[in-house]
C-alpha positions as CSV (number, residue, x, y, z in Angstrom):
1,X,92.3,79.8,127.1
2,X,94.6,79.7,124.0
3,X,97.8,81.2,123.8
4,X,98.7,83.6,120.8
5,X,101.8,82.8,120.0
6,X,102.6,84.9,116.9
7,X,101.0,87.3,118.5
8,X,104.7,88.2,120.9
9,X,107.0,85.9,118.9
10,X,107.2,86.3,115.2
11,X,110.0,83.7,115.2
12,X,108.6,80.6,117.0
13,X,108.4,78.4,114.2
14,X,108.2,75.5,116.5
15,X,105.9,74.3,120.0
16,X,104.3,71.4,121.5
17,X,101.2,71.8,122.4
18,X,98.3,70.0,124.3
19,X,94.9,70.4,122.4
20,X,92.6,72.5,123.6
21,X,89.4,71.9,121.4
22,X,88.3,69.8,118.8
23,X,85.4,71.0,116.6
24,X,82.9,69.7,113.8
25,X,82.1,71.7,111.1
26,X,80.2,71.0,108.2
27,X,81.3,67.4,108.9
28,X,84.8,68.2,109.4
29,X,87.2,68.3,112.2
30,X,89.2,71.1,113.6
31,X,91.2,71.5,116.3
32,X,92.3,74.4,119.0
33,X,95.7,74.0,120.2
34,X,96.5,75.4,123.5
35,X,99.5,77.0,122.8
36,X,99.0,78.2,118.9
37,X,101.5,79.3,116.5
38,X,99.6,79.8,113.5
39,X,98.9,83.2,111.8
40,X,95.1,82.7,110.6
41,X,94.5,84.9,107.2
42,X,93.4,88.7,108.0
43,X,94.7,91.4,108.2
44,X,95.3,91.5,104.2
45,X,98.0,88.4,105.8
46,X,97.7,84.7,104.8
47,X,97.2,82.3,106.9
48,X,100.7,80.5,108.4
49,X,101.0,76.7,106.5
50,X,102.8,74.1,108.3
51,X,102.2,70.9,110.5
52,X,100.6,69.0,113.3
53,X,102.4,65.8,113.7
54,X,103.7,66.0,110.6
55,X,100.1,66.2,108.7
56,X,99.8,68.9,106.7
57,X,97.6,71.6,107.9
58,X,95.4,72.8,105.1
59,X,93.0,75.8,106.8
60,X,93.6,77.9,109.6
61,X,90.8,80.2,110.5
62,X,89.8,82.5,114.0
63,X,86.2,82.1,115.6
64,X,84.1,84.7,116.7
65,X,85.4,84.2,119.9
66,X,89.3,84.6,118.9
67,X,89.9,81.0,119.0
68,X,92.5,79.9,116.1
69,X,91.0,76.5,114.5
70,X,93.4,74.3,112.3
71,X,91.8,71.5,109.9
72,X,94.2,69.1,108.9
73,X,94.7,67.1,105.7
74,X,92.7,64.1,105.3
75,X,90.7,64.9,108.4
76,X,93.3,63.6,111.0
77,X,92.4,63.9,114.7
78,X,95.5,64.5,116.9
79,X,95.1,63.2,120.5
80,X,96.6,64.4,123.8
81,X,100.0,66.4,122.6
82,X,101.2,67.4,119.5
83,X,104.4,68.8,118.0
84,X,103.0,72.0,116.0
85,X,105.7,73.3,113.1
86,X,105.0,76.2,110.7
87,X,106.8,77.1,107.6
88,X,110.1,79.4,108.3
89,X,110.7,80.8,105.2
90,X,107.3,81.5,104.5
91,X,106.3,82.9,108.1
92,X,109.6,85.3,107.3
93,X,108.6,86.6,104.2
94,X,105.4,87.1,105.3
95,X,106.7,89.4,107.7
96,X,108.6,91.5,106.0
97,X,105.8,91.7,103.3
98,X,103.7,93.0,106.1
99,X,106.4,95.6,108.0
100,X,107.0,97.0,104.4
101,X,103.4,97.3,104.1
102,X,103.3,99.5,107.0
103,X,106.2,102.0,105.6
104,X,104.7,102.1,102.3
105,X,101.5,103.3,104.5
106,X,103.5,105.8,106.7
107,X,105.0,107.2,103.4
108,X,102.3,107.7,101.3
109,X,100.3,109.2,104.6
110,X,103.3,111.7,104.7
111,X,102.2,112.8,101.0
112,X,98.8,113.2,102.1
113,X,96.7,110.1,101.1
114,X,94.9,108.0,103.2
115,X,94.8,104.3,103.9
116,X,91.9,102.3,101.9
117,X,93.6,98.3,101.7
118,X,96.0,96.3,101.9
119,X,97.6,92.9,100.7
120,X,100.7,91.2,101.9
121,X,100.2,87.8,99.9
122,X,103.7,87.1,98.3
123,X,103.5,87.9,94.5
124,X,100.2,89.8,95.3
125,X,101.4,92.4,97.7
126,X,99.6,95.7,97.6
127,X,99.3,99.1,99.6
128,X,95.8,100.9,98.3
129,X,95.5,104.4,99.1
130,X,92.6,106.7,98.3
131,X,93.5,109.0,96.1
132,X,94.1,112.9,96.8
133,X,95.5,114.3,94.0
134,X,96.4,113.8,90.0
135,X,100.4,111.5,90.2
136,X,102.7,110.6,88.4
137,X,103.3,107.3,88.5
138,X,106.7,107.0,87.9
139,X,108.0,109.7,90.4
140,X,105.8,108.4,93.2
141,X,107.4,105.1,92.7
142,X,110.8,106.1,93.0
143,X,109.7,108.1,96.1
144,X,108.3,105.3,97.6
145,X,110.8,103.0,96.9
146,X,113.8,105.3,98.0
147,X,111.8,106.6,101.4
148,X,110.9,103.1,102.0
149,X,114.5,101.7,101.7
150,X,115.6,104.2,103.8
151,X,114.0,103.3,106.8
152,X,115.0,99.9,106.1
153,X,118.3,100.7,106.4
154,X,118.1,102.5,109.7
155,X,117.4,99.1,111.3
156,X,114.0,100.5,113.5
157,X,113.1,98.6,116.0
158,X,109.3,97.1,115.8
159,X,107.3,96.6,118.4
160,X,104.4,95.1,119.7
161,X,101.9,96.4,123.0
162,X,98.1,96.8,123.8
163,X,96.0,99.9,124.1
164,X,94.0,100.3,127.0
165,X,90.9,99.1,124.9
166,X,92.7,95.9,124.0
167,X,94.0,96.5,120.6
168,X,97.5,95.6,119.3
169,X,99.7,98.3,118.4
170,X,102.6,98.1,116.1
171,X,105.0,101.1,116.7
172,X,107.9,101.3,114.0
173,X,110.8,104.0,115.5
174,X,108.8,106.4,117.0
175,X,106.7,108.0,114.6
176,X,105.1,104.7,113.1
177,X,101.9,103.9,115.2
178,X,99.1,101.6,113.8
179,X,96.8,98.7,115.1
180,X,97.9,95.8,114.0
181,X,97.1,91.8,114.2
182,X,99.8,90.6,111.9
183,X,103.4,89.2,112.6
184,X,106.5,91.7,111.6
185,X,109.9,91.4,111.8
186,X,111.7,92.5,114.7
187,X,113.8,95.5,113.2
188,X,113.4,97.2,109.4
189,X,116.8,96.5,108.5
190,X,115.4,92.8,108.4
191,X,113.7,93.5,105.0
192,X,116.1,93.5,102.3
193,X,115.3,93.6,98.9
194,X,112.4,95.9,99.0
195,X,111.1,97.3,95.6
196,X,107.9,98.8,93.7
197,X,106.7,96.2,91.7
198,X,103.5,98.4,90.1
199,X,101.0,101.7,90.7
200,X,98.1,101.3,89.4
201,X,95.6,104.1,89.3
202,X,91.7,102.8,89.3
203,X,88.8,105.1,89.8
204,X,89.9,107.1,93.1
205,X,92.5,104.6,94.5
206,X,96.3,104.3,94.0
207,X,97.7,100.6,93.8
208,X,100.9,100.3,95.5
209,X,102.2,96.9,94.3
210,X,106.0,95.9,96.2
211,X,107.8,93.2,96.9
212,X,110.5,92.3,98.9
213,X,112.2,89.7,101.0
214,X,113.5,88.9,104.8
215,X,117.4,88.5,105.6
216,X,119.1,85.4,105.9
217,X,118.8,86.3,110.1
């Protein structure tokens, strides 16, 4: 059985690992580790990149079965144990991309839209909401933007536990409940930085384009 390491600890950037599988498809080699660290892309999240004995890993994708597979660069075929390493800065902003995601979400519900996609790709990032009702554009940004930053700077806790149905919850504060299979910081005040980058209004969506970035801690 694999371990989900990113699943409890946002912040391990680092483990050894034995292998737990190794795979062909379409005539190339993957590989299961038994204690995994990588984020694999969903979730409107990127994939984690990093390293497996210091090879680069170029793909990390989840099976049908919830196993995370890594192919590696230049088809390199670890044996026995193996030092896994994922990209700090990267794994940070991707969480705060992904918590801020979740306000934008909560405040934009408040106003009475509802969820329709989501983003968190750095440069890319995007909250789309179905639309409800003619906007401004520029006065919902602010809103945003200032409702947004303020529950950043009340430092909520964020945390992670399982329905009774097996699903990951996120809960943000108190009021901030959704299911959730991405990696987020561990408090909002962890996001720094946070702004509205673009809203976009396409057919009956609203395009809630942000960036931001993750403290130095």
């Amino acid at each position: 059985m694999q371990e989900q390491i990113y699943l409890s600890n946002t912040y391990c950037f680092y483990k050894k690992s034995n292998i737990l599988d190794v795979v062909q498809y379409r005539g190339e080699s993957w590989i299961a580790l038994e204690k995994n660290i990588f984020h694999p892309k969903g979730g409107g999240q990127p994939s984690d990149i990093g390293f497996i004995d210091g090879i680069k890993v170029i793909e990390v994708k989840k099976n049908k079965e919830g196993i995370v597979f890594l192919k590696l660069q230049d088809g390199y075929k670890p044996l026995g144990s193996v030092e896994a390493e994922i990209d700090k800065e990267n794994r940070k902003k991707l969480a705060a991309l992904h918590t801020a995601g979740h306000l934008i979400n909560a405040v934009m519900k408040c106003q009475g839209f509802s969820y329709y996609s989501c983003n968190h790709e750095p440069r890319k990032s995007r909250v789309v909401m179905q639309l409800c009702s003619y906007v401004d554009k520029c006065i919902i940004g602010d809103m945003i933007e200032e409702n947004v930053n303020n529950i950043v700077k009340k430092g909520f806790p964020v945390t992670a536990t399982y329905s009774e149905e097996g699903l990951r919850v996120i809960t943000i504060g108190h009021e901030i409940i959704d299911h959730c299979a991405g990696t987020h910081v561990k408090k909002t005040s962890m996001i720094e930085e946070f702004k509205i980058r673009s809203i976009k209004v396409k057919k009956e969506t609203l395009s809630v384009g942000y960036d931001c970035s993750h403290t130095l801690h």
